[in-house]
Legacy VTK file of the C-alpha trace (Angstrom):
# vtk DataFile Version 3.0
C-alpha trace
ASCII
DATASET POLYDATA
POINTS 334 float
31.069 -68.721 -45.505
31.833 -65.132 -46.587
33.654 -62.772 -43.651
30.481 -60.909 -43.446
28.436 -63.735 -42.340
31.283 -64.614 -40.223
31.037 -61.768 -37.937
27.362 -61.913 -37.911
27.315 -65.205 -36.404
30.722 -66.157 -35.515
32.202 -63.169 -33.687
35.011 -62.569 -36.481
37.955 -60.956 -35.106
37.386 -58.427 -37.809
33.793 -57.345 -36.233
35.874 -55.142 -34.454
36.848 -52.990 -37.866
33.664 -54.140 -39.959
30.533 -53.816 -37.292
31.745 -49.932 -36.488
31.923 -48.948 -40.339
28.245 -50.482 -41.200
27.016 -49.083 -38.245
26.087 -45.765 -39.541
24.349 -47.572 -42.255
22.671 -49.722 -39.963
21.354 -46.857 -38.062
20.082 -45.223 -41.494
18.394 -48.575 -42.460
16.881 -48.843 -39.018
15.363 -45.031 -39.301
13.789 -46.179 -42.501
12.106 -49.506 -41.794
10.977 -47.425 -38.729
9.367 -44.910 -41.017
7.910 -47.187 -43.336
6.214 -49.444 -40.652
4.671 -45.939 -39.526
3.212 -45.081 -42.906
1.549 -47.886 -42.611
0.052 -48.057 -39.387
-1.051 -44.061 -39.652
-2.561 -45.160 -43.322
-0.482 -42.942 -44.807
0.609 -45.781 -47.201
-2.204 -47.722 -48.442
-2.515 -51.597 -47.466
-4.882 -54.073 -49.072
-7.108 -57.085 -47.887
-7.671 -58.831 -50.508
-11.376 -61.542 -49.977
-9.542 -64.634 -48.738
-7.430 -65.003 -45.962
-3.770 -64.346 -45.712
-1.048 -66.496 -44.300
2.332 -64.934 -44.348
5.666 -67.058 -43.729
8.764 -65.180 -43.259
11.633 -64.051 -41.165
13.354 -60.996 -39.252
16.822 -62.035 -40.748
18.897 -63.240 -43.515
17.841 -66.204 -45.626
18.316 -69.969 -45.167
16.217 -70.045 -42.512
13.774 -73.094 -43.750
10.773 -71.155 -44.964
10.336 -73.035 -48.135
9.501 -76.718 -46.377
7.339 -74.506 -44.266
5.508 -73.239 -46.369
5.296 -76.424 -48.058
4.230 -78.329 -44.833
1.250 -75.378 -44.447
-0.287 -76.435 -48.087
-0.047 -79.926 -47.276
-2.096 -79.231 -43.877
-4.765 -76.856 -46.016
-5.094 -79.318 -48.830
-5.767 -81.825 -45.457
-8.324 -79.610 -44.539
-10.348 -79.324 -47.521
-9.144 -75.741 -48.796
-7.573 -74.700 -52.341
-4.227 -73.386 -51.535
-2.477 -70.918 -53.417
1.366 -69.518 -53.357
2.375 -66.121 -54.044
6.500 -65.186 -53.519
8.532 -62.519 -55.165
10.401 -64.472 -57.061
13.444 -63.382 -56.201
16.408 -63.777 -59.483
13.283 -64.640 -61.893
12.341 -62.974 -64.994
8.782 -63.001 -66.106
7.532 -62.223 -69.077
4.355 -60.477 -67.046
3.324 -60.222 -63.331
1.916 -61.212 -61.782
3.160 -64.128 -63.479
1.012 -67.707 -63.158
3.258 -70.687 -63.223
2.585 -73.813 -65.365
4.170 -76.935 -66.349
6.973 -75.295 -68.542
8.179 -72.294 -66.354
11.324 -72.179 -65.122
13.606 -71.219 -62.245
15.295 -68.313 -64.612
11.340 -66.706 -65.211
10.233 -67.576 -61.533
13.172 -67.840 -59.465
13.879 -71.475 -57.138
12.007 -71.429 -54.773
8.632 -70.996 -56.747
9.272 -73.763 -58.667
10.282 -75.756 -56.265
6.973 -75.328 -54.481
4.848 -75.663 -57.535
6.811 -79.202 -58.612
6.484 -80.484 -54.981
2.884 -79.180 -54.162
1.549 -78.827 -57.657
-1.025 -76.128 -56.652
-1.210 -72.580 -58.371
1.947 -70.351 -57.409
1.831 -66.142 -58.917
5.299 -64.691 -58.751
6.124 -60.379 -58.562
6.978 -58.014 -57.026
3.263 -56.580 -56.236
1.609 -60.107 -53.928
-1.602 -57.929 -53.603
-1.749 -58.551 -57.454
-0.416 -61.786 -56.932
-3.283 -62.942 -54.627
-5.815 -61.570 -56.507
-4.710 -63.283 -59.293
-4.709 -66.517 -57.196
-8.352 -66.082 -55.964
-9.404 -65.666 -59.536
-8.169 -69.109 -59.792
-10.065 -70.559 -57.277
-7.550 -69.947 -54.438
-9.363 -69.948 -51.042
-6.418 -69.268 -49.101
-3.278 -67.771 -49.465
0.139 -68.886 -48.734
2.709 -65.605 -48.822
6.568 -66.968 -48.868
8.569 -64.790 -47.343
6.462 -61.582 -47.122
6.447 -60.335 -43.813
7.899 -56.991 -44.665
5.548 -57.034 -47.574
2.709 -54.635 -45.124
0.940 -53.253 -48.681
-0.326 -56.961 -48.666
-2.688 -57.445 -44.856
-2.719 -61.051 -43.820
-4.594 -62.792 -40.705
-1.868 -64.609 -39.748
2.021 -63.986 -39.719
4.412 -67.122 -39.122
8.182 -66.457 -38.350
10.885 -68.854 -38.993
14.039 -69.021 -36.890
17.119 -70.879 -37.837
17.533 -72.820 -34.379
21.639 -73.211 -34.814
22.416 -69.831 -35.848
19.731 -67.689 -34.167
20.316 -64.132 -34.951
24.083 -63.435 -34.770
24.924 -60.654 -33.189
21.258 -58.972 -32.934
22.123 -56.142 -35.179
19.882 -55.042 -38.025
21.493 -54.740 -41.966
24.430 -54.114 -42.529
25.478 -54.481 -39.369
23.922 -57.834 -38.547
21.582 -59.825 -40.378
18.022 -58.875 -38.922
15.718 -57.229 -41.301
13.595 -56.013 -38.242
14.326 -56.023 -34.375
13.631 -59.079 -32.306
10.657 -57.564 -30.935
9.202 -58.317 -34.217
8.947 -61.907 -32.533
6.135 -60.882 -30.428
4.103 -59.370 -32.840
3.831 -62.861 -34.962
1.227 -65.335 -34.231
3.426 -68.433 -34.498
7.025 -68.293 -34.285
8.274 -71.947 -35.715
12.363 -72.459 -34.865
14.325 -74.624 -37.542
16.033 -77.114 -35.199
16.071 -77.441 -31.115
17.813 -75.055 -29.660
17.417 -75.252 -25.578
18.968 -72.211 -24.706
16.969 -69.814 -26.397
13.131 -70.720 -25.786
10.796 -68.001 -27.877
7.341 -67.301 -26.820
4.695 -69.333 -28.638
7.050 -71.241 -30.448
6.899 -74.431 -32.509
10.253 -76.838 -33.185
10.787 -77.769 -36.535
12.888 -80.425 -38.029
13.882 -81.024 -41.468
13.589 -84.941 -42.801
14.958 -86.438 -44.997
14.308 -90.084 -46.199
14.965 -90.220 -50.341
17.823 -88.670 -52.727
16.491 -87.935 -56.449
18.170 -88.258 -59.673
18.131 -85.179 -61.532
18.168 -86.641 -64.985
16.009 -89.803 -64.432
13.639 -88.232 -61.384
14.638 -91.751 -59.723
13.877 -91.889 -56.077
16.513 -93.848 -54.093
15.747 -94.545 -50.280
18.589 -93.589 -47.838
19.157 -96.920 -46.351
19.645 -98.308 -49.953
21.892 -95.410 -51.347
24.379 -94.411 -48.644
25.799 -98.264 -48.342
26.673 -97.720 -51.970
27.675 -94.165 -52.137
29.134 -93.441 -48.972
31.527 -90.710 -49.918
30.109 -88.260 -51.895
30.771 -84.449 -52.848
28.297 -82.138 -52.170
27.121 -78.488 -53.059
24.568 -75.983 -52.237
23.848 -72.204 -52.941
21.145 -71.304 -50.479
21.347 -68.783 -47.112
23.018 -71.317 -45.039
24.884 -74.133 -46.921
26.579 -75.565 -44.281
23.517 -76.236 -42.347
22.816 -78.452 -45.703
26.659 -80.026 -45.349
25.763 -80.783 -41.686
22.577 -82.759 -42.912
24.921 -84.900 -45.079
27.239 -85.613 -41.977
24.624 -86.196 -39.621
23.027 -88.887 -42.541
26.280 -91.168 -42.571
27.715 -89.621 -45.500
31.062 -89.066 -45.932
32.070 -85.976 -47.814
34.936 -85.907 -49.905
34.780 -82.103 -51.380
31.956 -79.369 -50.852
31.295 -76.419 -52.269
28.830 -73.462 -51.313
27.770 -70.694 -53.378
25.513 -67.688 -52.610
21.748 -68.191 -52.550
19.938 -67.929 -55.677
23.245 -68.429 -57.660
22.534 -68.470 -61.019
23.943 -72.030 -62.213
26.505 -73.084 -65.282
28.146 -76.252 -66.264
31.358 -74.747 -65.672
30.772 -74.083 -62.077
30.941 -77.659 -61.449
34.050 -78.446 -62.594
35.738 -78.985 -59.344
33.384 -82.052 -58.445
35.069 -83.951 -61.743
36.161 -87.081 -59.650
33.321 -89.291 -60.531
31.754 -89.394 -57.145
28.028 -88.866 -56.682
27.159 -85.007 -56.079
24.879 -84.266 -53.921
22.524 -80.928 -53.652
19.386 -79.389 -52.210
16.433 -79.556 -53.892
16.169 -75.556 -54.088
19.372 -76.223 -56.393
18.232 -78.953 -58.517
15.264 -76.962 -60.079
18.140 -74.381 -61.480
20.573 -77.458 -62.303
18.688 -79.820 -64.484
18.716 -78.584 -67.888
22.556 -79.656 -67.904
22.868 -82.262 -65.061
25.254 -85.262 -65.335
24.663 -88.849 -64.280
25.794 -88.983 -61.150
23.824 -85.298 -59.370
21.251 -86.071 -57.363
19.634 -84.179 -54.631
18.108 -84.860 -51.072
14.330 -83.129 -50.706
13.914 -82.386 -47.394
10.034 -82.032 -45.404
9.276 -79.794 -42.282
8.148 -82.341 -39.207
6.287 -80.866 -36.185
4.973 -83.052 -33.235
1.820 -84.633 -33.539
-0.240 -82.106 -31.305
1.256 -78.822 -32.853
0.192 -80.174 -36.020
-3.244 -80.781 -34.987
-3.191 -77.156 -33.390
-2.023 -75.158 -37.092
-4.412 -77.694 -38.446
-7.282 -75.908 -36.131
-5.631 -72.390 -37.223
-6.159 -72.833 -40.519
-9.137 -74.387 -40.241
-10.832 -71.220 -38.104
-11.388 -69.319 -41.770
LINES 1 335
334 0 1 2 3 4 5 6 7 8 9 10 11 12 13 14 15 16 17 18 19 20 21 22 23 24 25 26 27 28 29 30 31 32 33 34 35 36 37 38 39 40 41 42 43 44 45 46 47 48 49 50 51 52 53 54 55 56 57 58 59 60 61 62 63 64 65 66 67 68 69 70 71 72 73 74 75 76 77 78 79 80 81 82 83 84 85 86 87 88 89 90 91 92 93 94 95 96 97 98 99 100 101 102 103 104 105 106 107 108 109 110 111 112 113 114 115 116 117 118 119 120 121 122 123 124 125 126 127 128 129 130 131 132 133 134 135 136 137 138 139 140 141 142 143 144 145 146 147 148 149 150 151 152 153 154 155 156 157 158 159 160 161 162 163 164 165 166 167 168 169 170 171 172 173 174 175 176 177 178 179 180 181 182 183 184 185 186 187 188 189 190 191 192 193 194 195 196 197 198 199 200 201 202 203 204 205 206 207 208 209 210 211 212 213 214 215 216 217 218 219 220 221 222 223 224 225 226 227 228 229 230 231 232 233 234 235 236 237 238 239 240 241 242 243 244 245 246 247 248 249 250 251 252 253 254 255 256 257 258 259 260 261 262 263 264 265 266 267 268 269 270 271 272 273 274 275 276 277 278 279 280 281 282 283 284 285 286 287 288 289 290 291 292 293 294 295 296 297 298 299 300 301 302 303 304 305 306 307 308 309 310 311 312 313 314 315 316 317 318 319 320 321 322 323 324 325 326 327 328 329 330 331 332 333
């Protein structure tokens, strides 16, 4: 974990040299997102409904929070429901050759960034990448898109959208509640009130948010990067109990944790920055010949040179029964 994100959410001892530096910063960066939200709401800035509706899954902080499984749970639920889901994201570290840029079968995470890809392998429905997701969604909808599915655009207000879902990381919350550079909040937690679902990444009993839904990530299979071979847990951890590990996503050792709390015994781990941009040589601290394990998100950016022995362990978003059945009837009011 790098010092910064230490005294965001572990109260540092050097939060008292850091946090007073950024905080003039902060308070420039807060004036800002304060003006821009304005521009909008006056109309000075222009924003766009495009002719299907809008679903928008984000967050007021930091990445790592588990958006991507959400917003893979939320096609999963349209495609339930009868409806033609499309994905639009930034896609952040990509570059295109055009935007809005349609994925297909041969596009990869250095044109469309991780997590796109990752969402168009698992979901295999149509996914637009750039930086403008009004063109994005329009692009979609030309396809046959009859709703849209916006990862990680809720400070994206050109785009409008009928429904705005926030996700929390339940273990690390917000840190110390302070907006960039400061903290890690994009926006204010009163930005949590505004949303019309707030879904928290893991139980945490001490902080209840209004009109929130608990969210767990699952995971059942590990996948061969090479092969695409799809072991089941129960099989694979009596054989490869200790393991090394990586990840390069917002929170890695949430992803470490997952390991521990599967049985497995980790040997060495590694964690980079998210959207690290991969090379053989950056594994060459795992050269012990145990099995490495990694997240999905990292596997899509890892294949092209993978070794026999990398696999990686998908994960899916799980909701209770009932608050299923109630974003089922959300979705299902357009």
């Amino acid at each position: 974990m790098r010092l910064i994100e230490k005294v965001w959410f572990k109260s540092h001892a050097a939060k008292w040299i850091i946090v007073p530096l950024l905080l003039p910063l902060t308070a420039l960066f807060a004036l800002i997102s304060k003006l821009r939200r304005y521009c909008y709401t006056t109309k000075i800035f222009k924003s766009y409904r495009i002719d299907k509706p809008v679903i928008v899954v984000g967050n007021i902080g930091i990445g790592g929070n588990g958006k991507t499984p959400v917003v893979v749970l939320l096609v999963k639920l349209c495609q339930e429901l009868g409806l033609t889901p499309g994905v639009i994201s930034r896609g952040y570290g990509g570059n295109a050759p055009n935007y809005p840029y349609l994925l297909n079968d041969k596009s990869s995470s250095i044109e469309a960034g991780d997590e796109p890809i990752l969402i168009y392998q698992r979901c295999k429905v149509p996914v637009a990448v750039g930086a403008d997701r009004v063109g994005n969604a329009n692009l979609l909808v030309s396809q046959g898109c009859d709703i849209i599915l916006a990862d990680d655009g809720l400070q994206h207000y050109r785009l409008k959208r009928d429904v705005e879902i926030i996700v929390v990381d339940g273990k690390r919350l917000f840190g110390n509640g302070l907006l960039l550079p400061s903290g890690p909040l994009r926006e204010g937690l009163w930005r949590l009130k505004t949303a019309d679902l707030v879904i928290k990444n893991g139980a945490n009993k001490e902080t209840v948010i209004a009109n929130e839904v608990v969210m767990n990530l699952s995971a059942t299979v590990v996948c061969h990067l090479i092969s695409g071979e799809r072991r089941q847990l129960a099989e694979f951890i009596p054989q490869n109990k200790v393991i090394n590990a990586m990840a390069g996503i917002g929170s890695p050792e949430r992803f470490f944790a997952t390991l521990a709390e599967l049985n497995f015994d980790i040997h060495f781990r590694k964690g980079f920055v998210d959207h690290h941009k991969f090379s053989l040589i950056d594994f060459g601290c795992f050269d012990n010949g145990l099995p490495l394990l990694m997240t999905e998100k990292d596997a899509v950016k890892c294949k092209s040179f993978a070794l026999d022995n990398w696999w990686y362990l998908p994960v899916d978003a799980v909701i209770s029964a009932s608050e299923r059945e109630q974003l089922k009837t959300k979705l299902n009011n357009f």
